[in-house]
VOBA-1610 file (N, C-alpha, C; in pm, whole numbers, padded with zeros to 5 digits, always signed):
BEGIN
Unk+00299+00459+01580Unk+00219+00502+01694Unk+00312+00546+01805Unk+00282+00658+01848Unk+00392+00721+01942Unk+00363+00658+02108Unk+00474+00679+02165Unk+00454+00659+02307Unk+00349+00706+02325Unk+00251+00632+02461Unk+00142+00632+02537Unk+00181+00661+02677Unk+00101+00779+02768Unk+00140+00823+02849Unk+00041+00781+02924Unk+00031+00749+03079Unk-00011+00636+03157Unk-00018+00689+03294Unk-00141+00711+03376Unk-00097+00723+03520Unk-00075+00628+03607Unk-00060+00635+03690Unk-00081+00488+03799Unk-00081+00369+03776Unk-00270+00426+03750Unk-00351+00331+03716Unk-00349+00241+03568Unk-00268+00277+03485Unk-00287+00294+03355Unk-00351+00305+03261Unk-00445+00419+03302Unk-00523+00465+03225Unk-00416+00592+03133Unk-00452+00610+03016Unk-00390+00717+02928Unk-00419+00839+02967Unk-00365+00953+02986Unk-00383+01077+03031Unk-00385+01149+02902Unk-00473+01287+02899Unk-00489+01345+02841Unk-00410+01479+02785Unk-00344+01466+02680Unk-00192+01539+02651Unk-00237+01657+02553Unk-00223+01757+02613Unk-00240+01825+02457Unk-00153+01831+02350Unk-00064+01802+02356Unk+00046+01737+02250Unk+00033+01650+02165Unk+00027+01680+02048Unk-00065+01639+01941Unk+00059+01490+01929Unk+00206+01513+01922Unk+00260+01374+01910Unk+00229+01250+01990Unk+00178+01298+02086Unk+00156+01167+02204Unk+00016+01072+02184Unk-00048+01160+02114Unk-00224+01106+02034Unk-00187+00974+01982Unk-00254+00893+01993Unk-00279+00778+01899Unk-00287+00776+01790Unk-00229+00701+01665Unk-00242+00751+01511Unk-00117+00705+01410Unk-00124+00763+01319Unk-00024+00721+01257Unk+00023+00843+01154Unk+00136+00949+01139Unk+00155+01048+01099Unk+00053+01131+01113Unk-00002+01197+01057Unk-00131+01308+01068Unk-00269+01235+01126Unk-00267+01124+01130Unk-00381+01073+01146Unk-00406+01003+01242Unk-00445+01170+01357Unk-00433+01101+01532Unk-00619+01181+01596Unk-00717+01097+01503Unk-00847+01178+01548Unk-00876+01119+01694Unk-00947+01208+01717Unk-01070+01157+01862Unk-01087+01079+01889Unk-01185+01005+01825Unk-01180+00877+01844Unk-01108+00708+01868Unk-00971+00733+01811Unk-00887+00634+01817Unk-00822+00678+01959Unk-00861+00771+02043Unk-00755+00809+02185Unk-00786+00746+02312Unk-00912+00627+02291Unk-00949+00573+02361Unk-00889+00429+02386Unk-00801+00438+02268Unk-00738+00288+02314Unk-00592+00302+02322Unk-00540+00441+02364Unk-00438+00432+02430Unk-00425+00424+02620Unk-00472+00321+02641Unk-00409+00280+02746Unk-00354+00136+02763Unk-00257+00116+02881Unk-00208+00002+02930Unk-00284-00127+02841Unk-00407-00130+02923Unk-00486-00214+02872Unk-00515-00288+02726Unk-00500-00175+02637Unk-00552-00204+02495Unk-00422-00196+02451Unk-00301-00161+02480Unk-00163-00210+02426Unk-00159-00368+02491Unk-00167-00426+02625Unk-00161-00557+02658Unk-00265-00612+02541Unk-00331-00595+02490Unk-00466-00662+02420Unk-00401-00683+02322Unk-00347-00631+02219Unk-00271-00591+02076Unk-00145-00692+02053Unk-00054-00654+02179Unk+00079-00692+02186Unk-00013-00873+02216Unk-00089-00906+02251Unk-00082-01024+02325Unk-00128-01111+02186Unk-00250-01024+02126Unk-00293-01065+01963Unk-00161-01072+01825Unk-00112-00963+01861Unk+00017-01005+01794Unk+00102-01125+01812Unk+00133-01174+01928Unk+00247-01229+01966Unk+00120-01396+01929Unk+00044-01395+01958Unk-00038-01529+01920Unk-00090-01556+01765Unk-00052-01424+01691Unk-00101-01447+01525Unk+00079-01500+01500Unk+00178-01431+01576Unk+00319-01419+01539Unk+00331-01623+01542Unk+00312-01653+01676Unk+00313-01785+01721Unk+00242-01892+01640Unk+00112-01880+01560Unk+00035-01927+01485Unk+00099-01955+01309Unk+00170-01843+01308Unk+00227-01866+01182Unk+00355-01916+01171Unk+00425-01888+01305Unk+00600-01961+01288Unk+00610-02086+01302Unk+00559-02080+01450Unk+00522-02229+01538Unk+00385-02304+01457Unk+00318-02310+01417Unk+00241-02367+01322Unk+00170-02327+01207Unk+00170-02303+01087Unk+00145-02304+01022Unk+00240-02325+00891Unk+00402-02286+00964Unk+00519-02292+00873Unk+00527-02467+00873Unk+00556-02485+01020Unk+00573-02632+01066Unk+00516-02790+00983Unk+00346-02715+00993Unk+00269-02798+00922Unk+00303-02838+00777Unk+00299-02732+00722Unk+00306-02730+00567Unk+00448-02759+00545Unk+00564-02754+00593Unk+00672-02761+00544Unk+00719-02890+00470Unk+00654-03017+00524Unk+00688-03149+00418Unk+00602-03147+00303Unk+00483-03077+00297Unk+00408-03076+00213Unk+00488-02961+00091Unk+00529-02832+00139Unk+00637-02774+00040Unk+00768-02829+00018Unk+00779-02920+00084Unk+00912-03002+00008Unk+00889-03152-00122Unk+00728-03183-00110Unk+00719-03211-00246Unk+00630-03132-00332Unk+00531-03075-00290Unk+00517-02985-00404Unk+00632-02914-00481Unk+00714-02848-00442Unk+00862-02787-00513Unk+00963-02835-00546Unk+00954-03001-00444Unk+01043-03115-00535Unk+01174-03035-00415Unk+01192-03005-00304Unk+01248-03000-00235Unk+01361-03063-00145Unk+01511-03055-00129Unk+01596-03140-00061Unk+01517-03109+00119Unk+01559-03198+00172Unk+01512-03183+00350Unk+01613-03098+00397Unk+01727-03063+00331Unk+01868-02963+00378Unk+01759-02813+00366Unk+01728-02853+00248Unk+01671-02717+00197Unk+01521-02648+00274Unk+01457-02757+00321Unk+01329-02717+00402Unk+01380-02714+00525Unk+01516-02712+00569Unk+01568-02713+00703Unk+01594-02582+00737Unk+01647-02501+00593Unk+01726-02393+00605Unk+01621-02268+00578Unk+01501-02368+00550Unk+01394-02251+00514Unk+01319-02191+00670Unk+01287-02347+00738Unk+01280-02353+00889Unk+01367-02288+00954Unk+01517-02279+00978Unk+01565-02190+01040Unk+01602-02055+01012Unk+01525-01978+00882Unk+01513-01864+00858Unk+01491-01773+00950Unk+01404-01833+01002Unk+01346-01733+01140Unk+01390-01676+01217Unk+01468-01820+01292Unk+01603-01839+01421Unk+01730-01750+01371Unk+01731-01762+01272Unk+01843-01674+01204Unk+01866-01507+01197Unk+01717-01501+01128Unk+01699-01321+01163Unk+01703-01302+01310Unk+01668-01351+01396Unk+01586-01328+01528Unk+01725-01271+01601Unk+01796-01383+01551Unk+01936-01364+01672Unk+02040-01250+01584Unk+01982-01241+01430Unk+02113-01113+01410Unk+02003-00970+01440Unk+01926-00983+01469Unk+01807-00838+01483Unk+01795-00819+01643Unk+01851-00945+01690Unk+01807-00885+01886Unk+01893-00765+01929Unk+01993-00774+01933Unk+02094-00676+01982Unk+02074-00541+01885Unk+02060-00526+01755Unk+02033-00380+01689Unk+01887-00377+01736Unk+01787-00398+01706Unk+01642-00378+01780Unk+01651-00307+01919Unk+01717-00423+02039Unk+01707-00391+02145Unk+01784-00232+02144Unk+01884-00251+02119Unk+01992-00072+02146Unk+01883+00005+02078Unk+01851+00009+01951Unk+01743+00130+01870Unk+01623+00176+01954Unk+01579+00038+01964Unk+01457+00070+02031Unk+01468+00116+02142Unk+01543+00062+02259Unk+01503+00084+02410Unk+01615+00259+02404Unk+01639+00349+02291Unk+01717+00454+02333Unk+01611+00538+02379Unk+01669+00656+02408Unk+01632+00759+02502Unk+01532+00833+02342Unk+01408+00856+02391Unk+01341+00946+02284Unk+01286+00871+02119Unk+01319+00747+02126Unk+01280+00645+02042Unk+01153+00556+02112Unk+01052+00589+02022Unk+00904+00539+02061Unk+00920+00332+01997Unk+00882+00321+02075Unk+00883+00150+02118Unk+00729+00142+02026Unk+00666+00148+02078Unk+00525+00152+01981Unk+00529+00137+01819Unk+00609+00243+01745Unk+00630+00225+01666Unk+00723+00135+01580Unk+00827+00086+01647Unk+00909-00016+01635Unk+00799-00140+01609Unk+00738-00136+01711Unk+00644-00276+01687Unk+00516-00278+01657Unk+00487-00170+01584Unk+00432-00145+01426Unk+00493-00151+01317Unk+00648-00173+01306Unk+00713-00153+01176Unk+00725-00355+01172Unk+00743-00392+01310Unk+00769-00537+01317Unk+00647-00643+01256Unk+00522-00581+01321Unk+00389-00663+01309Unk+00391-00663+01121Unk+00429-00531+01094Unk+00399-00500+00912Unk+00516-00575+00861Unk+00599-00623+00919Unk+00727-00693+00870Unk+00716-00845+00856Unk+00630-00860+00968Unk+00569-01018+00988Unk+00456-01039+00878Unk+00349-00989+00859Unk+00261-00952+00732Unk+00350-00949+00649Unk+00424-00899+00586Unk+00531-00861+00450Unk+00563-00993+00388Unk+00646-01080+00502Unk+00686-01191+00549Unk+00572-01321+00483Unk+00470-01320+00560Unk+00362-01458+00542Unk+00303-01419+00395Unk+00276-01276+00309Unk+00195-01245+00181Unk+00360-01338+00108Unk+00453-01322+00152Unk+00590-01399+00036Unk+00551-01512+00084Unk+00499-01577+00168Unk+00573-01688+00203Unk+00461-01790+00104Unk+00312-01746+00076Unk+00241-01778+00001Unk+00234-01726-00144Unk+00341-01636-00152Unk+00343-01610-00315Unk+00434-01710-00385Unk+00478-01827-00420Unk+00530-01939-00462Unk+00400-02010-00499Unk+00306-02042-00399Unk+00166-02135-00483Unk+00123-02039-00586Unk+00117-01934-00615Unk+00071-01871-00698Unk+00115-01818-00831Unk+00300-01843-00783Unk+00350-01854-00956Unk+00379-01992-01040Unk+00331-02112-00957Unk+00314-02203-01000Unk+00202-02258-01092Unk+00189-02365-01175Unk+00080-02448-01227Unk+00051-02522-01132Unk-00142-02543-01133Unk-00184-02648-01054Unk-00142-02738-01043Unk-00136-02830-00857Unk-00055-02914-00816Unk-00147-03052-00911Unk-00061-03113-00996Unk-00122-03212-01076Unk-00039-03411-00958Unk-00160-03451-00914Unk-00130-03590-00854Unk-00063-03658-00978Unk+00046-03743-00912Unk+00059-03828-01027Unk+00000-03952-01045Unk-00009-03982-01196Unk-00101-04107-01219Unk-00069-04196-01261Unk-00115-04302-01345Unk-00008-04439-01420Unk+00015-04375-01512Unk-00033-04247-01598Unk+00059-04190-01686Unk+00192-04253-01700Unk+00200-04301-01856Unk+00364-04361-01884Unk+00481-04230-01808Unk+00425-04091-01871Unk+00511-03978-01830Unk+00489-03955-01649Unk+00424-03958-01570Unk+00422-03979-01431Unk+00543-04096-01342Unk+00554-04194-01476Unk+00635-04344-01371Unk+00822-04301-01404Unk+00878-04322-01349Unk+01073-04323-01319Unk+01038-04475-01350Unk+01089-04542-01454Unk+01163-04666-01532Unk+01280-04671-01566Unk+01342-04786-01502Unk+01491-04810-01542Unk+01538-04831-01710Unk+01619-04739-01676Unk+01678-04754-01854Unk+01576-04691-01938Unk+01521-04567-01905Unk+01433-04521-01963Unk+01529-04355-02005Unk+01528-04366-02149Unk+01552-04278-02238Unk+01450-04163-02252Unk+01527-04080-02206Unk+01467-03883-02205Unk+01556-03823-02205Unk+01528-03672-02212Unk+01621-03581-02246Unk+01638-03514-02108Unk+01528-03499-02000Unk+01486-03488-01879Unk+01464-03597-01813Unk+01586-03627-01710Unk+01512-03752-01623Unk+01418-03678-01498Unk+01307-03719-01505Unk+01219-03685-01416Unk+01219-03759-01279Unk+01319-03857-01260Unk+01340-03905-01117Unk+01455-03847-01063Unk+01506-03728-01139Unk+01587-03634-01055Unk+01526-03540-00970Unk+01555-03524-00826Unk+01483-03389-00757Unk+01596-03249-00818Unk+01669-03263-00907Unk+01733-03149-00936Unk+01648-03096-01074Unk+01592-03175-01149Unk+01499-03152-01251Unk+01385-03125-01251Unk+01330-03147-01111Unk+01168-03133-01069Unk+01127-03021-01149Unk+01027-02968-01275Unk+00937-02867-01292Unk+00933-02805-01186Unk+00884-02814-01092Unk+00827-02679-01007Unk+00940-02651-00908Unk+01088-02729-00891Unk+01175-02670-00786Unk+01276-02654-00824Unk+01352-02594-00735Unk+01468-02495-00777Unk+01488-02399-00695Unk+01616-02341-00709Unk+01657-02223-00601Unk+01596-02154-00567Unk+01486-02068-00710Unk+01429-01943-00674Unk+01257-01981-00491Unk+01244-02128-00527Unk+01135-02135-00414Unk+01222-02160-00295Unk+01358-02208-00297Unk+01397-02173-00152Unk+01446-02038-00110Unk+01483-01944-00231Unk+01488-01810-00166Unk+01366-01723-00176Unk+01274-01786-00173Unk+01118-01697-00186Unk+01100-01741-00028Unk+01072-01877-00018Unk+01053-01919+00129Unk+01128-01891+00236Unk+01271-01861+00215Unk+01396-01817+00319Unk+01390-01658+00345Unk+01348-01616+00229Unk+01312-01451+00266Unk+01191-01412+00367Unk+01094-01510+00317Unk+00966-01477+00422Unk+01021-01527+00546Unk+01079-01600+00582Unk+01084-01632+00692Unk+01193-01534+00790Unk+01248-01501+00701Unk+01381-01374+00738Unk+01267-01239+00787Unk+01197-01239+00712Unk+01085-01126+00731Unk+01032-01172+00854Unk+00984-01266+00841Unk+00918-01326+01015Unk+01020-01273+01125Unk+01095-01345+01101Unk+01202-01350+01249Unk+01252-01191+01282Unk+01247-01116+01192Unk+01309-00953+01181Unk+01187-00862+01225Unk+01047-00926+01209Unk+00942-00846+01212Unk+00887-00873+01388Unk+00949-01031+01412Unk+00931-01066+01545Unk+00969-01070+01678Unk+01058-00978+01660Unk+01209-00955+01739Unk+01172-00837+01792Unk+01082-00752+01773Unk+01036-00635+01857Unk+00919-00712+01997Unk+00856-00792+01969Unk+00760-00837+02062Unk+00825-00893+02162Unk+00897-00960+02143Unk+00973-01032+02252Unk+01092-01017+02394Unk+01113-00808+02285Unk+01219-00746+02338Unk+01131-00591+02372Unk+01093-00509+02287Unk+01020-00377+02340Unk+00912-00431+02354Unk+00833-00446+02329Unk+00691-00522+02383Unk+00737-00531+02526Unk+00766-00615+02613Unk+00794-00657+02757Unk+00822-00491+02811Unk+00922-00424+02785Unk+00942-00341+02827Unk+00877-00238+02800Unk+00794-00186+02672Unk+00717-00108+02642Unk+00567-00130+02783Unk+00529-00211+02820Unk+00448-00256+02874Unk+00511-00250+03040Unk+00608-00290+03125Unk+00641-00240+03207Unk+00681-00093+03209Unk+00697-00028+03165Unk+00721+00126+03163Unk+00610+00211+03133Unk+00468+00202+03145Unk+00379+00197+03125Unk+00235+00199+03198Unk+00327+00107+03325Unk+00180+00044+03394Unk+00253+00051+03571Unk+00177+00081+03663Unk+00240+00112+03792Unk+00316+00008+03813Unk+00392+00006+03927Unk+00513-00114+04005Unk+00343-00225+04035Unk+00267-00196+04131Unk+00178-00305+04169Unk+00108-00375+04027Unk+00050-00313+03924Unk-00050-00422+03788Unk+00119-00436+03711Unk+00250-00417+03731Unk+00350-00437+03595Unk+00373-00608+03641Unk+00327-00664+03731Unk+00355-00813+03703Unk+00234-00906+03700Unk+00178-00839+03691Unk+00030-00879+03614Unk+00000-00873+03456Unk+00036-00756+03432Unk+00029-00682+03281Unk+00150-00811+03250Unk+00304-00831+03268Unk+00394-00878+03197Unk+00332-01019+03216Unk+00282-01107+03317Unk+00271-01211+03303Unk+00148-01293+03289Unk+00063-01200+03238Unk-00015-01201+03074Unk+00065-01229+02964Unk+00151-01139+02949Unk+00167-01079+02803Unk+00315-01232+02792Unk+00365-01179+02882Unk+00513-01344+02870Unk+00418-01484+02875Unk+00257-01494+02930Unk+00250-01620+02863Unk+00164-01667+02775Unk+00155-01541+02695Unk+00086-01578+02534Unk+00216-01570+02464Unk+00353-01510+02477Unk+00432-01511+02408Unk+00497-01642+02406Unk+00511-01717+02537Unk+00589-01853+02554Unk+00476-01994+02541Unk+00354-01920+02550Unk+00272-02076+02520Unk+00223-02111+02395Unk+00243-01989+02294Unk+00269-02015+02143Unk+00404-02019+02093
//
């Protein structure tokens, strides 16, 4: 979605320049030109940054001891899956910020490539329950109990033997989260500024401090 052009007021002005339309490659009709203004970018960016917050800040959080025994997981290993995020975030700030904020590089679209990066991100981060077998409770099953001096070919009170864990679910889970933090790194950096550049000197600290505190209270 290309830059949005803004008077004053920030309302969207009317361009005959077909790049400045709302849309996405060829597909900038009539109807979608009504939600290029100030307004309905604060609306978007603010829905983003609270679906972004919902899934890093909780929903990863929650579930994460629960994916460290379903997959038979070390706590090193659900640590490193947790700081996936923190990881992309800080090697993507500085290339993001220079790309994005250059001269003639649309910010909009940056954080359309980010939001689809964050999506990319959470469809992996739930594709692991799905190449698995149903989560089976264990029971007094003789094969369910770890007994001393118990002869197998598989000791099953190893977490290195667990059926369902192994490397490949911490690099399924470390990728999505790499996807998170890479997809989230536009909101935090063109977002703010896409949105002050945008909206007059009197509504730009209104507009930003909206938008900075759905980003910091999720």
């Amino acid at each position: 979605m290309p830059e949005a052009e803004t008077d004053s007021e920030g309302r969207g002005t009317q361009s005959g320049d077909h790049t400045l339309r709302c849309g996405w490659g060829l597909f900038r009709p009539a109807w979608l030109q009504r939600f290029r203004t100030a307004k309905w970018a604060l609306f978007w960016l603010c829905w983003a940054g609270a679906i972004q917050g919902m899934v890093v800040n909780g929903f990863v959080n929650v579930v994460i001891t629960t994916i460290e025994k379903r997959f038979g997981l070390r706590s090193m290993q659900t640590g490193v899956i947790a700081g996936g995020y923190d990881m992309a975030s800080f090697v993507c700030l500085a290339p993001v910020t220079y790309l994005g904020g250059r001269m003639g590089s649309s910010k909009p679209r940056w954080l359309g490539w980010g939001v689809l990066l964050m999506g990319a991100g959470s469809l992996l981060f739930a594709l692991p329950h799905f190449l698995v077998p149903p989560y089976r409770v264990a029971g007094d099953e003789p094969e369910d109990l770890c007994t001393p001096n118990r002869t197998t070919s598989v000791s099953l009170c190893d977490p290195e033997n667990s059926p369902e864990g192994g490397g490949w679910a911490v690099a399924v889970f470390l990728a999505a989260q790499l996807l998170h933090g890479a997809g989230a790194t536009p909101l935090f950096t063109l977002g703010v500024t896409y949105i002050d550049e945008n909206v007059s000197k009197k509504m730009s600290s209104v507009y930003l401090g909206e938008l900075i505190h759905v980003l910091l209270r999720i």
